[in-house]
FISERO-999430 format. One record per residue (C-alpha): residue number from 1; residue in three letters; y, x, z. Coordinates in Angstrom, 1 decimal, always signed. Example, Ala and Ser with C-alpha at 12.3 -4.5 7.8 and 13.67 -1.06 7.14 Angstrom:
<recs>
1_ALA_-4.5_+12.3_+7.8
2_SER_-1.1_+13.7_+7.1
</recs>
This chain:
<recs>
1_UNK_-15.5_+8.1_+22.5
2_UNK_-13.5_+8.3_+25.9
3_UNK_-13.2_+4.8_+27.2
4_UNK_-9.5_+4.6_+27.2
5_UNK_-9.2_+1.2_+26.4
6_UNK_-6.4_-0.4_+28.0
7_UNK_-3.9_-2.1_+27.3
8_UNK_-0.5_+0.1_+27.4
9_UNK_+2.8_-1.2_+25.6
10_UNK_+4.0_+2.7_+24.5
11_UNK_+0.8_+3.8_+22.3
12_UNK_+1.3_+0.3_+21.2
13_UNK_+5.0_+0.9_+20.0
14_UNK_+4.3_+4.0_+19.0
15_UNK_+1.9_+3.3_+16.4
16_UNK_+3.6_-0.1_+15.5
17_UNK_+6.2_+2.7_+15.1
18_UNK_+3.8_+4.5_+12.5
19_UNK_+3.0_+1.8_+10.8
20_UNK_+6.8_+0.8_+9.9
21_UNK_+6.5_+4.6_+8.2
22_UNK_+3.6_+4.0_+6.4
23_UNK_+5.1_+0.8_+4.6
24_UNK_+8.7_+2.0_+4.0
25_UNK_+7.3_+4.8_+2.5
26_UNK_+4.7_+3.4_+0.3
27_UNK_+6.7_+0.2_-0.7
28_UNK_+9.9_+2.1_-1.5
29_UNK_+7.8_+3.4_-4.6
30_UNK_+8.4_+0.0_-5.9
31_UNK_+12.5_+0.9_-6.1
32_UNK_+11.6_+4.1_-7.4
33_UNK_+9.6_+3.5_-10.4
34_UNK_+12.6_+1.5_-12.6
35_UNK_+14.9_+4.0_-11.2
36_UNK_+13.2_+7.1_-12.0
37_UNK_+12.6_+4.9_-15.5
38_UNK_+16.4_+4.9_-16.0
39_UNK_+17.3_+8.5_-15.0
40_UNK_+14.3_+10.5_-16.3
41_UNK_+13.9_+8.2_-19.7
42_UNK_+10.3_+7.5_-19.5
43_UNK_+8.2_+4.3_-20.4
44_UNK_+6.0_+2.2_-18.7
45_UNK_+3.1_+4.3_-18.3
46_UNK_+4.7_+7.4_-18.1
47_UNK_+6.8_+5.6_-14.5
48_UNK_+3.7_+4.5_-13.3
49_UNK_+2.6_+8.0_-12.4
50_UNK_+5.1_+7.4_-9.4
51_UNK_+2.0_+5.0_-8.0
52_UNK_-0.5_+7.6_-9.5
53_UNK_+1.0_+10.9_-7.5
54_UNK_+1.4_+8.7_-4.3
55_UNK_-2.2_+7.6_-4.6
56_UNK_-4.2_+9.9_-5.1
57_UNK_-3.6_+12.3_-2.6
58_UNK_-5.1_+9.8_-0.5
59_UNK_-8.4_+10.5_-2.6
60_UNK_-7.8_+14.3_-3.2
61_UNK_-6.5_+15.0_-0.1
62_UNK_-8.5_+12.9_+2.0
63_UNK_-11.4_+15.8_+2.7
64_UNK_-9.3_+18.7_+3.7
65_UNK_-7.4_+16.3_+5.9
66_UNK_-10.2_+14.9_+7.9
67_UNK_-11.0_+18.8_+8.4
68_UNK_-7.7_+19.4_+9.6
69_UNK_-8.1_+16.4_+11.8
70_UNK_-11.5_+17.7_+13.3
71_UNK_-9.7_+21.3_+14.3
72_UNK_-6.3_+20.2_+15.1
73_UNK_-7.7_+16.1_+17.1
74_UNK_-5.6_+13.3_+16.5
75_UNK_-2.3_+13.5_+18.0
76_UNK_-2.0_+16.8_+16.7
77_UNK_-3.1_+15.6_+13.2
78_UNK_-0.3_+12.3_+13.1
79_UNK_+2.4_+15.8_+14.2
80_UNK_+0.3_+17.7_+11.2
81_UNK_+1.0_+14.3_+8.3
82_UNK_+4.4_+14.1_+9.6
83_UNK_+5.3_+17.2_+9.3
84_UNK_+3.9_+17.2_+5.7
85_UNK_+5.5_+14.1_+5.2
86_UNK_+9.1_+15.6_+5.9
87_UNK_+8.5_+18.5_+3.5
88_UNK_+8.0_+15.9_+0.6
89_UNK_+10.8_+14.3_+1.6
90_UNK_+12.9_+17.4_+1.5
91_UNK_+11.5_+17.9_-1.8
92_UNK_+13.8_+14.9_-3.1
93_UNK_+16.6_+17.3_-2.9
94_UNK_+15.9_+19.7_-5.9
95_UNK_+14.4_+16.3_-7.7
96_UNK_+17.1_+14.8_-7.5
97_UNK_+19.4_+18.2_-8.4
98_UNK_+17.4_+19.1_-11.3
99_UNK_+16.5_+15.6_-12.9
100_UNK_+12.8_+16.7_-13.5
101_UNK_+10.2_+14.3_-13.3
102_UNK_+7.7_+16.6_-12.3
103_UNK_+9.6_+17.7_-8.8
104_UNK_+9.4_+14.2_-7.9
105_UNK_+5.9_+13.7_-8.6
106_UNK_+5.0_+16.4_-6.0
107_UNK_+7.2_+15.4_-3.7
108_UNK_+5.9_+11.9_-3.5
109_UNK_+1.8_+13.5_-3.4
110_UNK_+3.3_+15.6_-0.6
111_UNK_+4.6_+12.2_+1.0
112_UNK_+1.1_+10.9_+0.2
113_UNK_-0.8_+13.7_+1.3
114_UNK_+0.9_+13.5_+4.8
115_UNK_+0.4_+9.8_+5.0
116_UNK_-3.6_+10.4_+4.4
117_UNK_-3.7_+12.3_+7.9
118_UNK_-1.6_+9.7_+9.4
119_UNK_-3.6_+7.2_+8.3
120_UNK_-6.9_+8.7_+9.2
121_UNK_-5.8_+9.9_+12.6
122_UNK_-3.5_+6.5_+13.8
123_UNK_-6.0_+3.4_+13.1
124_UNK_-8.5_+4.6_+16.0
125_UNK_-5.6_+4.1_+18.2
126_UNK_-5.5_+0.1_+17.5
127_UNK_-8.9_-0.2_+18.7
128_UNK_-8.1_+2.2_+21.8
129_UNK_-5.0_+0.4_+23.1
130_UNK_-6.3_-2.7_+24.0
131_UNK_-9.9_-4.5_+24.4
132_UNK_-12.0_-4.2_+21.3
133_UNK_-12.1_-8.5_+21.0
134_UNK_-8.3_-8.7_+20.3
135_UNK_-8.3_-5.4_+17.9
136_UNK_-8.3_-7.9_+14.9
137_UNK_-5.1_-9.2_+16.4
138_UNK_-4.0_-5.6_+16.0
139_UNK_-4.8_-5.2_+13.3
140_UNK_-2.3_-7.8_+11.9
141_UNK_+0.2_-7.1_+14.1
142_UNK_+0.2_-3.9_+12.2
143_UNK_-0.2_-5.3_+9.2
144_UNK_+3.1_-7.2_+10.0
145_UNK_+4.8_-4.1_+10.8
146_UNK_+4.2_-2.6_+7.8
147_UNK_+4.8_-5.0_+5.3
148_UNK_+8.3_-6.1_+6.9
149_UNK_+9.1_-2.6_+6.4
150_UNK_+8.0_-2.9_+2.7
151_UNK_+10.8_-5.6_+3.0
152_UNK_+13.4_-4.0_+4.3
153_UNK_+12.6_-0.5_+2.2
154_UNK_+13.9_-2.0_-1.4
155_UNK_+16.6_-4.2_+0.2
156_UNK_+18.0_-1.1_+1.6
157_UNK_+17.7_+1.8_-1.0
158_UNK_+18.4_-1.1_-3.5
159_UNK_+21.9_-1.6_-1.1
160_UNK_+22.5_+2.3_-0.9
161_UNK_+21.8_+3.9_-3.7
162_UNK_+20.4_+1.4_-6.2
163_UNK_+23.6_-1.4_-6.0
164_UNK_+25.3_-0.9_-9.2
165_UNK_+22.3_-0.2_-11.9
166_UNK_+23.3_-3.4_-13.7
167_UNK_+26.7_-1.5_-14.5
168_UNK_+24.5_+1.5_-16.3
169_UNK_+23.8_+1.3_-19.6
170_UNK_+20.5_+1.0_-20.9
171_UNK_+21.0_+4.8_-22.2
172_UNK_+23.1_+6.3_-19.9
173_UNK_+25.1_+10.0_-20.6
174_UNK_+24.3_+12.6_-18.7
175_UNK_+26.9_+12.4_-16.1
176_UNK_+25.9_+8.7_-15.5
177_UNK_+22.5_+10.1_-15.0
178_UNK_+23.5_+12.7_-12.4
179_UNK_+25.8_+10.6_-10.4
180_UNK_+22.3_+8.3_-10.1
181_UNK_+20.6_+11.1_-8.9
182_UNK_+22.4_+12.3_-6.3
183_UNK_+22.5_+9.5_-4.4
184_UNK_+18.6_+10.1_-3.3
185_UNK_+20.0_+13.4_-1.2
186_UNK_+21.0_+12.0_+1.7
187_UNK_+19.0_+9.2_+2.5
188_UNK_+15.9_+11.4_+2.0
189_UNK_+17.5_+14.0_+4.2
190_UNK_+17.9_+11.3_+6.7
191_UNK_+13.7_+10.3_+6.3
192_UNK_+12.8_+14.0_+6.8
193_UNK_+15.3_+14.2_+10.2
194_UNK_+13.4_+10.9_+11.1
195_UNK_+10.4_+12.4_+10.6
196_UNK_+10.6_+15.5_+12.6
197_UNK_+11.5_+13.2_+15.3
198_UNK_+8.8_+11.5_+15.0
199_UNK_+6.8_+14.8_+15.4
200_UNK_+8.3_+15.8_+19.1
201_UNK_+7.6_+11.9_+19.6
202_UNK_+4.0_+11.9_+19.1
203_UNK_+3.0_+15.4_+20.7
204_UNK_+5.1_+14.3_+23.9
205_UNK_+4.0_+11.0_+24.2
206_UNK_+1.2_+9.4_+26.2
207_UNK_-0.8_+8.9_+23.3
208_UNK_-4.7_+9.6_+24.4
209_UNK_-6.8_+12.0_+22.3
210_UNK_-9.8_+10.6_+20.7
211_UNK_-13.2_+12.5_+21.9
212_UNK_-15.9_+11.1_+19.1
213_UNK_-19.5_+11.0_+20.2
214_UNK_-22.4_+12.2_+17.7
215_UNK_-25.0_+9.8_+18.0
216_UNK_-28.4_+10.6_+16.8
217_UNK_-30.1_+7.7_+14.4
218_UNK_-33.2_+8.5_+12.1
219_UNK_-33.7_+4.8_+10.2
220_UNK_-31.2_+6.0_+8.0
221_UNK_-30.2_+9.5_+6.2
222_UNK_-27.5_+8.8_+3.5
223_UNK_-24.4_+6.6_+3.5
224_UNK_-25.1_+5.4_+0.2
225_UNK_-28.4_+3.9_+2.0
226_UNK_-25.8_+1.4_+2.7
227_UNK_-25.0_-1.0_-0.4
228_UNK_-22.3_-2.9_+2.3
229_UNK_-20.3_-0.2_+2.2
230_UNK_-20.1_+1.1_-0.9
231_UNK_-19.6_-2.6_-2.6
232_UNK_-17.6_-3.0_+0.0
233_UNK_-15.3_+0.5_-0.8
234_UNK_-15.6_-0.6_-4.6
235_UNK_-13.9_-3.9_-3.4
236_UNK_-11.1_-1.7_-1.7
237_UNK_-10.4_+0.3_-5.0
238_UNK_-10.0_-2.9_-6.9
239_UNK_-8.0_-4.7_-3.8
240_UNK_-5.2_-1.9_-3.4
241_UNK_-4.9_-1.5_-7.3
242_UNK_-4.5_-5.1_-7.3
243_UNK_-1.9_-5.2_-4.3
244_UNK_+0.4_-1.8_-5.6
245_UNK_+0.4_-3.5_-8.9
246_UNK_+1.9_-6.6_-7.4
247_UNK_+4.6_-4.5_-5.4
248_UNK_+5.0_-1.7_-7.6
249_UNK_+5.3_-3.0_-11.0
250_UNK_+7.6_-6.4_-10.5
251_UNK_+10.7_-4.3_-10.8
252_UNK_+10.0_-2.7_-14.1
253_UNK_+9.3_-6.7_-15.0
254_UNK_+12.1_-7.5_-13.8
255_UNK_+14.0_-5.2_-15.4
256_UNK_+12.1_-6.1_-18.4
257_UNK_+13.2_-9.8_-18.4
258_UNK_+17.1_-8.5_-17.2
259_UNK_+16.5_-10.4_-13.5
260_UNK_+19.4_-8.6_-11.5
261_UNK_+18.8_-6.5_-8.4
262_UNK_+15.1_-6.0_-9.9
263_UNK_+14.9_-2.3_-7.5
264_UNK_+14.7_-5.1_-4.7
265_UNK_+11.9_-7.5_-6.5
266_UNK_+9.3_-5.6_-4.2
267_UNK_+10.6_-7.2_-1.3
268_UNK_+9.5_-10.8_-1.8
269_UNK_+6.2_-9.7_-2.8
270_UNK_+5.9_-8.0_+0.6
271_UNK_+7.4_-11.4_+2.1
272_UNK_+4.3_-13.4_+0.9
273_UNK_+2.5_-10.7_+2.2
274_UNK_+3.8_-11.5_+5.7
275_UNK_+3.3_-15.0_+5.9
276_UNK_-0.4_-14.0_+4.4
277_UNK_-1.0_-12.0_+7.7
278_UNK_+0.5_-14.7_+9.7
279_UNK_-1.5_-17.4_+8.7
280_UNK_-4.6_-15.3_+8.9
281_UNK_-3.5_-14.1_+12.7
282_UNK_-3.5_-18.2_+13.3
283_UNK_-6.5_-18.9_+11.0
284_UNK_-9.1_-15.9_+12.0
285_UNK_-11.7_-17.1_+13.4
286_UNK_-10.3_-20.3_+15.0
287_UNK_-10.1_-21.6_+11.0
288_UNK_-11.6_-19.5_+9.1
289_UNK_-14.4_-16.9_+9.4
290_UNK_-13.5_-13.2_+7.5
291_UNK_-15.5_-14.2_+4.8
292_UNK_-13.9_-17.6_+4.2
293_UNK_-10.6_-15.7_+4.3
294_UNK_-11.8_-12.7_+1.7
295_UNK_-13.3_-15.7_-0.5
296_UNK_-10.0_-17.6_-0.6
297_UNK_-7.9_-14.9_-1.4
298_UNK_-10.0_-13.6_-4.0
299_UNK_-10.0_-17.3_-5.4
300_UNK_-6.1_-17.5_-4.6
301_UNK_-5.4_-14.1_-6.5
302_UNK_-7.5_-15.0_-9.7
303_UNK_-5.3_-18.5_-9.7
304_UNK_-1.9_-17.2_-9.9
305_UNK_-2.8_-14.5_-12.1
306_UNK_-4.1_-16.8_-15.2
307_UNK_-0.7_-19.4_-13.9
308_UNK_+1.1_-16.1_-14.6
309_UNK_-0.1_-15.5_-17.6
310_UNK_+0.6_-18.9_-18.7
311_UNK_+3.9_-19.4_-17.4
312_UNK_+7.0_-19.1_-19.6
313_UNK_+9.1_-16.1_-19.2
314_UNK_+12.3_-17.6_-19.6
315_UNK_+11.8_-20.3_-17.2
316_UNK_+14.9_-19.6_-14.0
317_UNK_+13.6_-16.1_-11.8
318_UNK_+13.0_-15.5_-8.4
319_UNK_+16.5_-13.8_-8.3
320_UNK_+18.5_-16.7_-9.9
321_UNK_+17.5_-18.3_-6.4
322_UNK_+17.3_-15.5_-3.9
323_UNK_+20.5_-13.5_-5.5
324_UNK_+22.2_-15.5_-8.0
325_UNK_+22.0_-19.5_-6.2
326_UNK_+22.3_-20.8_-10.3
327_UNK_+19.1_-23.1_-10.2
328_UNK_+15.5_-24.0_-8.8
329_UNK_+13.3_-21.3_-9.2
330_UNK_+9.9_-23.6_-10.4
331_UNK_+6.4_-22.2_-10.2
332_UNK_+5.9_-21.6_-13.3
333_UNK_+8.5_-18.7_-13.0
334_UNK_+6.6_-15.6_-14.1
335_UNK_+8.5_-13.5_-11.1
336_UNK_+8.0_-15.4_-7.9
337_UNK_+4.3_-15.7_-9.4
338_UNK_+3.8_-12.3_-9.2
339_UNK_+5.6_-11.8_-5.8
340_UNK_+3.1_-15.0_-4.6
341_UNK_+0.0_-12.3_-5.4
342_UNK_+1.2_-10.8_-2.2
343_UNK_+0.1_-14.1_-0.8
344_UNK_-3.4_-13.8_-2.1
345_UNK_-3.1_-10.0_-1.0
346_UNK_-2.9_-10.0_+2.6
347_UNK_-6.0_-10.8_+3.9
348_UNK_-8.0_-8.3_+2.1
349_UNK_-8.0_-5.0_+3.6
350_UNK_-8.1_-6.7_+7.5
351_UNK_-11.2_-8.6_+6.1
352_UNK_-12.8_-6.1_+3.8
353_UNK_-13.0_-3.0_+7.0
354_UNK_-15.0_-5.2_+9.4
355_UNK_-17.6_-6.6_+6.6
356_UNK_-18.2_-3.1_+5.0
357_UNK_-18.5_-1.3_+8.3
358_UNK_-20.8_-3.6_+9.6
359_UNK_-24.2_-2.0_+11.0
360_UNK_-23.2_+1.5_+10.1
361_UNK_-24.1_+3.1_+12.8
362_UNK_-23.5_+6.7_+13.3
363_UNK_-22.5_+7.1_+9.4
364_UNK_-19.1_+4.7_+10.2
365_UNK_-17.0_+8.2_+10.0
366_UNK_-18.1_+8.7_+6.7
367_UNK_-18.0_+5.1_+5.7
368_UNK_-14.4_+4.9_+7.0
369_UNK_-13.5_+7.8_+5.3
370_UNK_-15.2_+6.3_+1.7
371_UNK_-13.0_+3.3_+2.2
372_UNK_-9.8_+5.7_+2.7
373_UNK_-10.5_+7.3_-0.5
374_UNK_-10.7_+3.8_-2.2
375_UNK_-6.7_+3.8_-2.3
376_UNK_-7.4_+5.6_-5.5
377_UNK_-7.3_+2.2_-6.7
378_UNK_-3.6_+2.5_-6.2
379_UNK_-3.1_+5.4_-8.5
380_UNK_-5.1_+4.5_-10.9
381_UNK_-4.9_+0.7_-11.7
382_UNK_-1.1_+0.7_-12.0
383_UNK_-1.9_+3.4_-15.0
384_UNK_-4.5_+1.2_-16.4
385_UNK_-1.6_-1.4_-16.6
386_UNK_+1.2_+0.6_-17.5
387_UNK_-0.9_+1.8_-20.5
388_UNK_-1.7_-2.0_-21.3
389_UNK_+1.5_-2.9_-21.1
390_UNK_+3.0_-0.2_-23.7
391_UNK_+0.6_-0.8_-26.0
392_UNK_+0.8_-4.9_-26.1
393_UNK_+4.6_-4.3_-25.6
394_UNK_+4.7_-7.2_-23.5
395_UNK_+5.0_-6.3_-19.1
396_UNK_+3.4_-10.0_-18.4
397_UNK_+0.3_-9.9_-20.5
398_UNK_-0.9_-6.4_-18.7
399_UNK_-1.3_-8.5_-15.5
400_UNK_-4.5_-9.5_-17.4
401_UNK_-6.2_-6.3_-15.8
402_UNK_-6.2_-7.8_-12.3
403_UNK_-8.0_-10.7_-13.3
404_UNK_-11.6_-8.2_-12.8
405_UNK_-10.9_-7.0_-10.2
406_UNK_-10.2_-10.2_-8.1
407_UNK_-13.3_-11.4_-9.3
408_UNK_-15.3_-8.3_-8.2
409_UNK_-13.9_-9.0_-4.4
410_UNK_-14.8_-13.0_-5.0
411_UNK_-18.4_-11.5_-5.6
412_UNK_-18.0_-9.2_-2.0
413_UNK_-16.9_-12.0_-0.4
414_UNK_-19.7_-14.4_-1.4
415_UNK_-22.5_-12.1_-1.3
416_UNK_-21.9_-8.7_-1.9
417_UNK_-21.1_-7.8_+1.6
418_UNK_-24.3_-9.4_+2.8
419_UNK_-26.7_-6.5_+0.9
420_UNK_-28.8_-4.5_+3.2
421_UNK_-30.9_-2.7_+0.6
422_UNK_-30.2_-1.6_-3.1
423_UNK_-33.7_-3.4_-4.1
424_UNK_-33.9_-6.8_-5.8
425_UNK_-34.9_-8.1_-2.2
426_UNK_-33.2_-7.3_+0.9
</recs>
């Protein structure tokens, strides 16, 4: 790789600028999915596919991308995901025209397909901008970025175009519908002229390319010779699962327990999700080593999911606080606990990359690109709980199904990430 690795304040803001793109896009889902509820008439499960089209493209798409990538190098490729990312956008329009839930499904794996080259393509560039010792700081600096935008993405579209759901009724006519429908045109129209922008941005910017170097190793011949990283992308599928769940699904339970303004409910779960990345930028490694900070958010998750499931639903909600001012929200409020998984959340993706990657060698591509296609676990584990939660007809009991997978990344974090070798010994 070309040592460019200096420190220079425009790459920096321009991929802090990225970043903000990735989570307003991604965490907006989490306004969509009750919306798209309302309008289209679907339940639970059948909403959740708004997480599952999103997602998956990062695992479908995530081959013909990097090969994109490898033709077109990376500052052409972010152009090439933006570009792609503006069509799906655009696609909103007859979405939103026609009504049909299957037009906005592809429009949102067009949105995900063009975030899968940005992703690939932009996270070199935190390591390249500065020394490699303060890339973890970076890292959450990133990680800061993009969850305030996953703040800021509901409170907006929830302020636009999502203000006066609570005047709908729970079976709207068809005009009611329509009205609700065309209020996506123009601030989608607005994302894809954003986006273009973005294009002439990037491709005129001072943005280095990325020259990769093809080092020869024989000690090892497969990437699956490496247990770290597959447990370790395993741990991933589980962790984002866990963490759209969070996001994604607290405003269909808030809609389910009548909290008002529930399009916006994915806002204070990205809030936790902040202070989670500032206390690990304080924390890591003066506090707390990765694995200490993997451990206690593993531990952390598995705690407020069984408090969750114990709590009483009609104790006061987040939003009787945040919104309403009419009482104490208490902990026991089944809302704010899920919101406080975004808590628990944050610290698992920075800690996870460095402790599966670890001694990979010339196979750190590949394992990079295994851990990318782990965001499956964001399109399929909201299905898994949408399904749970039709059939037990209850939204709060379905959080039972991240209680596995925060105790698979408690068993990364205490020894999983440590294998060397698939055999009894190491």
């Amino acid at each position: 790789m070309t040592d460019t690795r200096h420190s220079s304040l425009i790459p920096m803001l321009i991929i802090g600028i990225l970043f903000f793109i990735f989570g307003f896009v991604t965490w907006l889902n989490g306004s969509l999915i009750p919306f798209l509820k309302l309008i289209c008439d679907l339940s639970d499960f059948q909403a959740l596919f708004v997480t599952f089209a999103f997602y998956i493209a990062y695992t479908t798409m995530a081959y013909p991308m990097s090969f994109i990538l490898s033709k077109s190098g990376y500052k052409k490729g972010m152009a090439i995901g933006l570009g792609i990312m503006a069509v799906g956008a655009l696609l909103f329009i007859p979405a939103a025209f026609s009504g049909d839930f299957l037009i906005f499904l592809v429009a949102l794996f067009t949105l995900g397909s063009g975030l899968t080259i940005l992703q690939t393509a932009s996270n070199p560039y935190i390591v390249l901008v500065g020394p490699t010792e303060s890339a973890a700081m970076r890292i959450s600096v990133m990680g800061l970025i993009n969850k305030s935008a996953g703040i800021l993405a509901p409170l907006v579209f929830t302020a636009l175009i999502f203000n006066d759901l609570g005047s709908i009724s729970a079976a709207p006519s068809p005009e009611e519908i329509s009205a609700l429908a065309s209020k996506l045109i123009m601030p989608y129209i607005i994302m894809a002229v954003i986006l273009v922008a973005l294009i002439f941005l990037v491709l005129f910017s001072s943005l280095p390319e990325i020259e990769v170097e093809h080092e020869e190793d024989e000690a090892k011949t497969n990437i699956f010779d490496y247990p770290q990283i597959i447990l370790g992308a395993v741990a991933l599928f589980f962790y984002v699962g866990a963490e759209v769940v969070a996001g994604d699904t607290i405003g269909l339970f808030g809609q389910e327990l009548g909290v008002a303004n529930y399009t916006a409910l994915t806002s204070f779960t990205m809030s936790f999700m902040v202070i989670g990345y500032l206390i690990g930028i304080v924390a890591i490694p003066k506090l707390l080593s990765q694995r200490q900070a993997l451990m206690f958010s593993a531990l952390g998750g598995l705690l407020t999911v069984l408090a969750l499931l114990l709590s009483d639903p009609q104790s006061e909600s987040i939003s009787a606080l945040l919104w309403g001012w009419s009482g104490i929200s208490t902990i026991a409020d089944p809302v704010a606990l899920v919101a406080m998984l975004g808590l628990s959340n944050a610290l698992v993706w920075p800690t996870i990359w460095p402790l599966a990657l670890e001694g990979l060698g010339k196979f750190t591509a590949q394992g990079s690109a295994l851990l990318i296609m782990a965001i499956a676990g964001g399109a399929l584990l909201p299905l898994t709980f949408g399904s749970l939660s039709d059939f037990l007809q209850n939204t709060q009991s379905a959080y039972a199904v991240l209680i596995p997978c925060y105790l698979f990344i408690l068993y990364y974090a205490m020894s999983g990430h440590t294998k060397r070798s698939w055999s009894a010994r190491q």
